[in-house]
C-alpha positions in Angstrom: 0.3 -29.1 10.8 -0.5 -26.4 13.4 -0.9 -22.8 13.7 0.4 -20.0 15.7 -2.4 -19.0 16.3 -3.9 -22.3 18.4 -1.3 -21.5 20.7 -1.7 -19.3 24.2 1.4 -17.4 25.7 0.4 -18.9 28.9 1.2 -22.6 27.7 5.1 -21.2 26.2 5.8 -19.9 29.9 4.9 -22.8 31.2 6.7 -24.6 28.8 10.1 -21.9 29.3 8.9 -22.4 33.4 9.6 -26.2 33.5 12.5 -26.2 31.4 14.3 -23.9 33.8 13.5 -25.6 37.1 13.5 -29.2 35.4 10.2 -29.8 37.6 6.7 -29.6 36.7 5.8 -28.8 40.4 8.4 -26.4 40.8 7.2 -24.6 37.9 3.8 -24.5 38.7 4.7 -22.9 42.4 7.0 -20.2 39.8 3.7 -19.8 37.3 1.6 -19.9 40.8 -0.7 -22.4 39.3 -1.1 -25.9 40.0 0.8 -28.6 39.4 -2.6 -30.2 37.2 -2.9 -27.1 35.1 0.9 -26.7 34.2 0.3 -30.2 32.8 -2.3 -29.3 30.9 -1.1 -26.5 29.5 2.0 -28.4 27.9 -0.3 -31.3 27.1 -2.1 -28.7 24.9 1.0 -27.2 23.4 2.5 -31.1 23.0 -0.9 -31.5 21.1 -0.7 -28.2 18.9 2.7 -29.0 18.2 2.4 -33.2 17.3 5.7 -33.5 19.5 6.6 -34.6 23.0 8.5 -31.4 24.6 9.8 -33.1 27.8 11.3 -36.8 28.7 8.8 -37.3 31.8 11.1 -38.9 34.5 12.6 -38.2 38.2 13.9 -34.5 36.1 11.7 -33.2 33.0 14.2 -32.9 30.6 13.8 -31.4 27.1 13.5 -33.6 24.0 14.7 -32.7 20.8 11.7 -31.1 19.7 11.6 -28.7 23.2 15.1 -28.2 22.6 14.0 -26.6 18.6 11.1 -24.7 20.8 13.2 -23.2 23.7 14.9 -19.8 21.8 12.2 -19.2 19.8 9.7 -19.6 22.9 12.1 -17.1 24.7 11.7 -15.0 22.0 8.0 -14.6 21.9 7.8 -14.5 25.7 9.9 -11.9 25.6 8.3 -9.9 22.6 5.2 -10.4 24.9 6.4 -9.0 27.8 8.2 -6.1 26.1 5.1 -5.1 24.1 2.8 -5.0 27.3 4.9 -2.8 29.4 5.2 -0.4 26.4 1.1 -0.2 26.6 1.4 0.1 30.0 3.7 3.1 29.4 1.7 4.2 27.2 -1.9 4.4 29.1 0.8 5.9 31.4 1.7 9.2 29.4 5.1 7.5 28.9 5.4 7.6 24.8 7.8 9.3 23.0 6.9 11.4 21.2 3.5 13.4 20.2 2.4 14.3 16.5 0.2 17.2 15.4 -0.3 18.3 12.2 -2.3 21.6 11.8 -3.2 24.0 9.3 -0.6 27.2 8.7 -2.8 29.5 10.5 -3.4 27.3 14.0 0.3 27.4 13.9 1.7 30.7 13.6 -0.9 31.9 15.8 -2.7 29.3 18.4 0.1 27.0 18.8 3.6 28.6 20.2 2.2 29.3 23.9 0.4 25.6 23.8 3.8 24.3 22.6 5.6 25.7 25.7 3.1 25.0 27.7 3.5 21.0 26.8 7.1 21.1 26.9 7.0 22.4 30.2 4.8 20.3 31.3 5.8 16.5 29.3 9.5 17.5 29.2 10.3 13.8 28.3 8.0 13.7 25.2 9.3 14.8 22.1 7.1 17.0 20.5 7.0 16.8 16.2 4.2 19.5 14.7 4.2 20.2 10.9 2.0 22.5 8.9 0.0 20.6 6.5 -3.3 22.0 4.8 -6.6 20.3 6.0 -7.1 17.2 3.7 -3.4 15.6 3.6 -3.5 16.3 7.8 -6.6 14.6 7.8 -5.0 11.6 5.6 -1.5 11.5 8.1 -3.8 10.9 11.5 -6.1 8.3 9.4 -2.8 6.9 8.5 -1.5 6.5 12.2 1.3 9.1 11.2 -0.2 11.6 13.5 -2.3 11.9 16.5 -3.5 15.0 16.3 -4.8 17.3 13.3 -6.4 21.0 13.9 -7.9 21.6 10.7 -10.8 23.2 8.7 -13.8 20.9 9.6 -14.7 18.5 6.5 -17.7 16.5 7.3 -16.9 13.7 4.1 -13.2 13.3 5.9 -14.3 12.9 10.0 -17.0 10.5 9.7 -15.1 7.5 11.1 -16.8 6.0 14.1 -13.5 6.2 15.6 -12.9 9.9 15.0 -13.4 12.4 17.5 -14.2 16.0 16.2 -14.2 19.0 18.5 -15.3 22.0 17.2 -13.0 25.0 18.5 -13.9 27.8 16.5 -15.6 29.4 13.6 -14.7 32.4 12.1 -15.8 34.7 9.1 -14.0 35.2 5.9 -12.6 38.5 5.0 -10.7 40.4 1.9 -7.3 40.9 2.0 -6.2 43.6 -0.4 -3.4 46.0 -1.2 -4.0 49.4 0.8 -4.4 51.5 -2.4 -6.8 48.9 -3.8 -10.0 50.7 -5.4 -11.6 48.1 -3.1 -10.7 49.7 0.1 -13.2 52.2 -0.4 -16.0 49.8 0.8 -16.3 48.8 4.3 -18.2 45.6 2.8 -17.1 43.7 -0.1 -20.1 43.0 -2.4 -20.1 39.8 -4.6 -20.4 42.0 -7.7 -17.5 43.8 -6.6 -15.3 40.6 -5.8 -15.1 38.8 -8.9 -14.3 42.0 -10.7 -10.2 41.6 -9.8 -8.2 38.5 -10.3 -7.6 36.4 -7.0 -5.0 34.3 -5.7 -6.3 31.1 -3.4 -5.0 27.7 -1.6 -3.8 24.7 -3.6 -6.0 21.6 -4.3 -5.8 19.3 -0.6 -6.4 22.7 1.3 -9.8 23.2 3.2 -10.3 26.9 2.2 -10.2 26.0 -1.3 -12.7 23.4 -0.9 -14.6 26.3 1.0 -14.4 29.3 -1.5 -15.3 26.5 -4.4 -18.2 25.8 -2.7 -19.5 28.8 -1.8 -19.4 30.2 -5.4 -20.9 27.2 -6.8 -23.7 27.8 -4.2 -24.3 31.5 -5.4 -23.1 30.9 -9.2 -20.3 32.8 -9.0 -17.6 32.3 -11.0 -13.8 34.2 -9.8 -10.8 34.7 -11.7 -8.3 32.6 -10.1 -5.0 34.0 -11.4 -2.6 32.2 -8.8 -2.4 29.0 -6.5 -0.4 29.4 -2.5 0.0 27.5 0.1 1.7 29.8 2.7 0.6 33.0 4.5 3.1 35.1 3.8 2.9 34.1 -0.2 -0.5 35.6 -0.1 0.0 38.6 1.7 3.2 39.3 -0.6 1.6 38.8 -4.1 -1.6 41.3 -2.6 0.9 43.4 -1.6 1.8 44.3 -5.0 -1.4 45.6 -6.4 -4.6 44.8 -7.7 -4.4 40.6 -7.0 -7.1 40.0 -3.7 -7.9 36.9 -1.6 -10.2 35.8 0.5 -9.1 34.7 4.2 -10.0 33.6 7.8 -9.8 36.1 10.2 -7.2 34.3 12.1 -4.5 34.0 9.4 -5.2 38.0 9.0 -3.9 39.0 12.4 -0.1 40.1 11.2 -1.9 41.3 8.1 -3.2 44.2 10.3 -0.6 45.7 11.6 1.0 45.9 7.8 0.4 49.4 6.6 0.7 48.3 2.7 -2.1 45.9 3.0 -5.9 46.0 3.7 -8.4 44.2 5.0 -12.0 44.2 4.3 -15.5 42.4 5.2 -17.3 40.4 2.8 -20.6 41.6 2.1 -23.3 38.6 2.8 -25.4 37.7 -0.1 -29.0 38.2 -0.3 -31.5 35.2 -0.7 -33.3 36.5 -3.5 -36.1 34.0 -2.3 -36.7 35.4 1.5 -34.9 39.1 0.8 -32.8 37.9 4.0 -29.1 37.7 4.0 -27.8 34.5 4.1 -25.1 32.9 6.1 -21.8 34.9 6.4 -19.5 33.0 4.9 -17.0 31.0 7.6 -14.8 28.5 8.2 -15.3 25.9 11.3 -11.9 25.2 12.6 -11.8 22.0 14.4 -9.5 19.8 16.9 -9.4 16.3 15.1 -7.9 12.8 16.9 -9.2 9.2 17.4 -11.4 7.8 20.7 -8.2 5.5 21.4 -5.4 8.3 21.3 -7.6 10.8 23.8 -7.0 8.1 26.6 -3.4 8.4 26.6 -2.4 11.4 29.0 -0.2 13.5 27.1 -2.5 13.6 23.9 -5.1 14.2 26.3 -3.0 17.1 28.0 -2.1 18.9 24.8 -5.7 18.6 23.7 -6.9 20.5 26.8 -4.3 23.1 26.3 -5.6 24.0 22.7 -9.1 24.5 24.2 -8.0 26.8 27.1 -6.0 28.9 24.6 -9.0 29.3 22.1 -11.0 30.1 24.7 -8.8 33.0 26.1 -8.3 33.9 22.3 -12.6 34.1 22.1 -12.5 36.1 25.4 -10.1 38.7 24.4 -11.8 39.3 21.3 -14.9 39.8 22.7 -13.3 42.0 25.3 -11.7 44.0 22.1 -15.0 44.3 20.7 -16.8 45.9 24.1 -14.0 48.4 24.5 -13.8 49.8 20.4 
């Protein structure tokens, strides 16, 4: 009996060495080893195997049992080889594709220049993005199906020790709203006001439920959720048609603005009754998600750095914006 595993790549291309000079010397000076270690390697592999390989005489010929081992020797040699020049590639920036999966928001808005960008500069890697909310893009790059996920930041769902979590932005939550809403009269949204009108949120697996759930169990509030969504424009055309609201990032309200049937309001922050100090606006943390392995490889690397320079030039302009209004 013997295992696969006893055995050493090393001793099968010495083996695949001898049988194609027919010379143990001559294969060492092809392996450029000795002549005493060639012989100990196929001693070794003789002994793993419980079989002489070679007829030891004026020309090593194969015995039956090196004949049985020659194609399938070839074949793992050959897997061998193939596998390490595709890491090689690979720690080269030659793979074939990239992955991302982000949230619906990151991709209508952050990612078209970023995707150009890459294309530009990885022309020869394919690039595959889909939209996915935050949990089930989490669950594709834990998976291996991805190799990048930009999503809302969920501490129970990055703790990996291979995980790498950069933080890219956080941004407050507003009200979207129809623009004759009896809402739009405030410039701030009051809790007391909120949970007055039915609301339409994200479906279970998406971060901002899991945020707007948590938030109202924290303050214990309870809203009427009349309607589950899972795309943008959903949302902004069942608030569109009257007296439904929802609660959103900033970032997936920038076409919202420019809509003149729809409005957008801040949420008022709710007091601590125990300090008199407002608490915490409420936010979302959106984050840039991968493992320590995958940031090594050039182009996951590259499109990573891309993301970052376009957030910061999106942070920039909107501080700009803010100095000039």
């Amino acid at each position: 009996m013997f295992t696969a595993l006893s055995m050493r790549i090393e001793q099968l291309q010495a083996f695949l060495a001898i049988a194609d000079t027919g010379s143990f010397g001559k294969a060492a000076t092809q392996c450029g080893i000795t002549q005493s270690t060639i012989s100990r390697q196929i001693q070794a592999l003789e002994g793993t195997l419980g079989a002489l390989l070679f007829h030891r005489s004026t020309q090593a010929k194969l015995t039956v049992a090196g004949e049985k081992l020659l194609p399938r020797a070839k074949k793992i040699c050959q897997e061998w080889a193939t596998v390490g020049q595709e890491i090689k590639d690979l720690q080269a920036g030659k793979q074939p594709e990239l992955c991302v999966a982000a949230i619906h928001s990151v991709c209508s808005h952050f990612l078209p220049p970023i995707l150009q960008q890459f294309c530009l500069d990885y022309p020869q890697v394919q690039l595959r993005v889909t939209g996915l909310g935050s949990d089930r893009a989490l669950k594709v790059l834990r998976d291996g199906l991805v190799d990048i996920a930009i999503v809302m930041n969920n501490r129970f769902l990055t703790t990996s020790p291979e995980m790498t979590v950069d933080l890219l932005y956080e941004e407050k939550i507003d009200v979207l709203m129809a623009a004759d809403h009896p809402l739009t009269r405030y410039e701030q949204v009051t809790h007391t006001e909120l949970v007055k009108y039915p609301q339409v949120v994200f479906k279970d697996g998406y971060g901002m439920q899991r945020l707007l759930q948590e938030w109202c169990s924290l303050h214990n509030l309870t809203i009427n959720a009349v309607m589950e969504l899972n795309t943008l424009d959903a949302f902004r055309g069942v608030v569109r048609q009257g007296k439904i609201i929802a609660l959103l990032p900033e970032t997936a309200l920038i076409e919202t603005r420019k809509d003149d049937c729809l409005a957008v309001r801040s949420l008022a922050p709710i007091l601590d009754e125990s300090n008199e100090k407002p608490a915490k606006q409420l936010t979302r943390q959106v984050v840039l998600v991968s493992t320590s392995d995958r940031l090594t490889i050039p182009p996951i690397a590259h499109f990573c750095h891309l993301v970052r320079q376009q957030v910061k030039k999106f942070n920039q302009a909107t501080v700009n914006q803010s100095l000039s209004a």
